[in-house]
N, C-alpha and C positions, 0 to 999 in steps of 0.2 A: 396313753390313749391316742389314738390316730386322730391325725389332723382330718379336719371336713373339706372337700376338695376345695370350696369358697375360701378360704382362709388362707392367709399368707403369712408365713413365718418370716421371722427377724434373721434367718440365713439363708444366702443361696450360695452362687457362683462364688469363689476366692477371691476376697479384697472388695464385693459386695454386700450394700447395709439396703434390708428393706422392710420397709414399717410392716406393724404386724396389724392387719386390716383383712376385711374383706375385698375380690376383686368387683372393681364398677366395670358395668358395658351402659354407655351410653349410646341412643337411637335419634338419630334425626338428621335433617340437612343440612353438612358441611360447605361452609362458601371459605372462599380464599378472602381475605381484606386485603383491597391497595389501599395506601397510605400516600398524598401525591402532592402536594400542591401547583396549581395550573395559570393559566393567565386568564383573566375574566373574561374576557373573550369566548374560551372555551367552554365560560360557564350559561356563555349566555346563544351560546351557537345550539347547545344540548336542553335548552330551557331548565337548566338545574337552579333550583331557590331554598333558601337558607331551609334547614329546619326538616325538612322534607324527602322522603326516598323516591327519586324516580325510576319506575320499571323499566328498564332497556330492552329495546323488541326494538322491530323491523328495521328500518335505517340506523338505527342506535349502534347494533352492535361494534361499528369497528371502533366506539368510545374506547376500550383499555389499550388499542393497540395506539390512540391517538394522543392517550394518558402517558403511555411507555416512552413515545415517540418527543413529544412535549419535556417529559423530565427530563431526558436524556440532552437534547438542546440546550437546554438550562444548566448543565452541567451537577444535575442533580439526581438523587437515586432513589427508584422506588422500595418504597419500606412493605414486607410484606406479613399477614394474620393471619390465623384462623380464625375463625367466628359464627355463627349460628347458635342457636340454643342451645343444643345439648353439647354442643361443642365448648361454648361458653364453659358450660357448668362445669365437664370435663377436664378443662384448662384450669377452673379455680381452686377443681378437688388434686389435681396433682399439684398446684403449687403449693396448699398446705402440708401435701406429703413432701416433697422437697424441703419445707420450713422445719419440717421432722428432721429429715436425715440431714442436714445441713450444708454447705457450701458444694456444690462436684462439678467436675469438667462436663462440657458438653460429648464428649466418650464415653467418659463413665457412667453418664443417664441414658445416654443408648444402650450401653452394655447390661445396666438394670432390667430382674425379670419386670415386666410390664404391668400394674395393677389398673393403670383405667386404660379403657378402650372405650374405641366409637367405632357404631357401625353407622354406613348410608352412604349414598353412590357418588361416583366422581367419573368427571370423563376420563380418558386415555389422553392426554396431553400434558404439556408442558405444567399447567396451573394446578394438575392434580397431584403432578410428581413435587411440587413446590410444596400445595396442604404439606399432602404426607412428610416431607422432610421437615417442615416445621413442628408437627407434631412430633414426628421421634424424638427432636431434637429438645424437646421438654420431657419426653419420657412416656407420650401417650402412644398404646400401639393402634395404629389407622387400621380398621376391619373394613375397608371400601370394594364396593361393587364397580367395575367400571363399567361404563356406561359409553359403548362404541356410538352411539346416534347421538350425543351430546355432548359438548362442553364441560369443563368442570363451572361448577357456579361460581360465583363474584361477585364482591360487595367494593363500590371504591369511597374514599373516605377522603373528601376532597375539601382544600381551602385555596382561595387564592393567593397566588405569588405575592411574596413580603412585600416586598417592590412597589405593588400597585394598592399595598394595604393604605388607608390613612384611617386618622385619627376619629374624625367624622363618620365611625360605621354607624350603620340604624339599629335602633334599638331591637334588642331581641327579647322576647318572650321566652324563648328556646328552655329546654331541660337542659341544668350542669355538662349532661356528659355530649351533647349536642355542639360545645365550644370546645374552642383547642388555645390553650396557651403559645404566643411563638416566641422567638427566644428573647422580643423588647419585653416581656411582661403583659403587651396587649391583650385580648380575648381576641380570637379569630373566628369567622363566621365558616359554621362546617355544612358541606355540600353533601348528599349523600345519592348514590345510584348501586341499582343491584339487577344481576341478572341471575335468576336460581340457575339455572341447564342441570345438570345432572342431579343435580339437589333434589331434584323434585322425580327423580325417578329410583329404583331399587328392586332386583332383580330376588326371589324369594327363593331360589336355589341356592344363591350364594350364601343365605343364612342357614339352608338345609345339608346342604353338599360341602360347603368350604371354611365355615367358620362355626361347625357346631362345638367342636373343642372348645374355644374359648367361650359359647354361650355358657358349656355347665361347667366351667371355673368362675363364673362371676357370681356372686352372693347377692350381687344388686345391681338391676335391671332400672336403667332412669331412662327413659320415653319423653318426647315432646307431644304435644298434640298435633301438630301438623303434620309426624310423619304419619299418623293415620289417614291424612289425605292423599299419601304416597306408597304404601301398602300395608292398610290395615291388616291383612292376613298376620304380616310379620310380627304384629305388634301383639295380637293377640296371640301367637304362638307361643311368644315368651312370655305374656303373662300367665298363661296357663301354666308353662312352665315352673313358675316362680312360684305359682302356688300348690304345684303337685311336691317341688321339690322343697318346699320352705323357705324357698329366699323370698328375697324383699322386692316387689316393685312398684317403681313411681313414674308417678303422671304429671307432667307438666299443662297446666291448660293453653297454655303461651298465648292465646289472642281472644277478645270476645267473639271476631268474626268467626272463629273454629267452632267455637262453643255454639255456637246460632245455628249456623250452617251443620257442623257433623256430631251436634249434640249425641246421635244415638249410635256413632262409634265410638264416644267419648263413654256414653253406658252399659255398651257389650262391654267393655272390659272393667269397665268400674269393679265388678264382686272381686277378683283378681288384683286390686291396686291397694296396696297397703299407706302410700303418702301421696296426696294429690297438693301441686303446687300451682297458686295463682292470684292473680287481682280479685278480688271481691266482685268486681262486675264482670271479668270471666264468669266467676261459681254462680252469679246471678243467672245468665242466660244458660248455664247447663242444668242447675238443678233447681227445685223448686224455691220461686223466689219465697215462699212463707219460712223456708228452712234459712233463708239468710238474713230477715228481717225479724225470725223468732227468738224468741226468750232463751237470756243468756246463763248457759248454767256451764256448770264444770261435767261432765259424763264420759266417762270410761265403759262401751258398750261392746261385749265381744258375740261376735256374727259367725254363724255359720252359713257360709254361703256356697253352693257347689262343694259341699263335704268339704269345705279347707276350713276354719276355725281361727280367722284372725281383727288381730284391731287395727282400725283405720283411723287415719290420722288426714284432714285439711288444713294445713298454711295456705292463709291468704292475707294479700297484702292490699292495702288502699292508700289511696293521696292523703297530705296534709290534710286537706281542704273537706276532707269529709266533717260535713256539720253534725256525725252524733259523739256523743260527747267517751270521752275514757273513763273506766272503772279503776284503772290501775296504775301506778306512778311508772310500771314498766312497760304501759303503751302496748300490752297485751290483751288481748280476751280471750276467753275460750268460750267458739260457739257450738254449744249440744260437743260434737264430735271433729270443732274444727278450732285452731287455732291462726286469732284475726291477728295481723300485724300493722299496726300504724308505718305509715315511710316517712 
């Protein structure tokens, strides 16, 4: 029987191993991460405070070139990431596939046919041609729009210099992944600054004209919510897609402020979205809060919506610290049509 274009078989190229999966296209805003540590000086020249992201705009910007410039003096070198949401997810679905095939040279995972990609924009310069080599270089293939009137975006992920650490830092409140281990054993206090630029922009020819090949070999379509703030057209195009042609796609809600704010882009494409992923107080301010505080049952419901015929599925996740109590020793519920996760 013929293979379904989505589908990727256990042989390709000679002396190539590639899991047999469907192909992922991930959709959203690529930022580069620096990785830096600085002199406090620099942290307090930029008003950067523990815990916290500050937006880079007007005077700000020659922060990375002042980052580069700073490490460099130090006799030290910039570490670099990729990261944003879908990018994230991206990154963690090819590592499992890697965990599959086992041990390979950084050659041999470029030379692999490609099962996840990301699409969403990047400038024309040096930080975008960095993303993308970093991506290849794990095996993901970059679908990026360049974006001539902008920069590539950037996240820098900053602590101060060892040097000026002591023993006496102040207490932090901060989330686990908010601190950085340095090599005494310490916790170090992490500085955070970001500038979206192209991130936040995406040209919808490049998903018509340039990159529809790879749209109808992916079997699964994963979406952030944010990039609906960045060209919904595109995002609906593929869900439509997904659901003329059978494949899968998902929704991430990624912030409550998206939910609030572009709630009713987040429900044009709802009938279309087979897995919505989110915090419980995202799904509160998108969909009817009776439906997140109603009666908890188990329900398998299949819809017909826009002539497609499928079940939908909600993960959502909430804090420790939610005072309603657990039904289950596995820290699961399921609500009506949604599956709740304790963190």
């Amino acid at each position: 029987m013929a293979e379904t274009p989505s589908a990727t078989g256990t042989t390709d190229a000679p002396g190539n191993r590639v899991p047999q999966c469907q192909r992922l296209l991930c959709m959203g805003g690529p930022l580069l991460e620096v990785r830096a540590e600085v002199p406090k000086a620099f942290l307090e020249e930029y008003k950067l405070r523990p815990n916290a992201v500050l937006q880079v705009e007007g005077h700000m910007q020659s922060m990375l070139t002042e980052i580069s410039r700073l490490t460099s003096e130090a006799g030290l070198v910039l570490e670099y990431a990729a990261t944003g949401g879908a990018t994230n997810t991206a990154l963690a679905v090819q590592a499992l596939l890697q965990q599959d095939l086992g041990p390979m040279s950084s050659e041999a995972i470029r030379r692999q046919t490609p099962i996840v990609s990301i699409l969403g924009g990047v400038g024309r310069d040096q930080l975008g041609y960095k993303l993308q080599d970093y991506l290849k270089e794990t095996g993901i293939q970059p679908l990026f729009s360049e974006i001539v009137s902008e920069s590539t975006g950037w996240t820098a992920f900053l602590c101060a210099s060892r040097r000026e650490r002591t023993a006496d830092r102040p207490a932090l409140s901060s989330q686990p992944s908010e601190e950085k281990v340095d090599g005494s054993g310490k916790l170090a206090v992490v500085y955070r600054a970001i500038q979206a630029g192209a991130a936040n922009q995406y040209k919808l020819d490049h998903l018509r004209f340039k990159i529809w090949e790879q749209v109808e070999a992916a079997g699964v379509v994963y979406a952030e919510a944010t990039f609906l703030t960045v060209s919904f057209e595109s995002v609906k195009i593929l869900a439509e897609h997904c659901a003329k042609m059978g494949n899968t796609f998902c929704l991430n809600l990624s912030a409550p402020y998206v939910c609030r704010y572009f709630g009713d882009r987040i429900l044009t494409v709802m009938p279309y979205t087979d897995f919505v992923f989110g915090s419980e107080t995202a799904s509160c301010h998108c969909f009817d809060p009776c439906f997140c505080m109603g009666n908890l049952e188990e329900e398998e419901e299949e819809e017909e919506e826009g002539g497609v015929s499928c079940t939908r599925l909600r993960c959502l996740t909430r804090s420790s610290s939610s005072s309603r109590p657990l039904t289950s020793s596995f820290r699961v519920w399921v609500l009506r049509r949604s599956i709740l996760i304790q963190a």
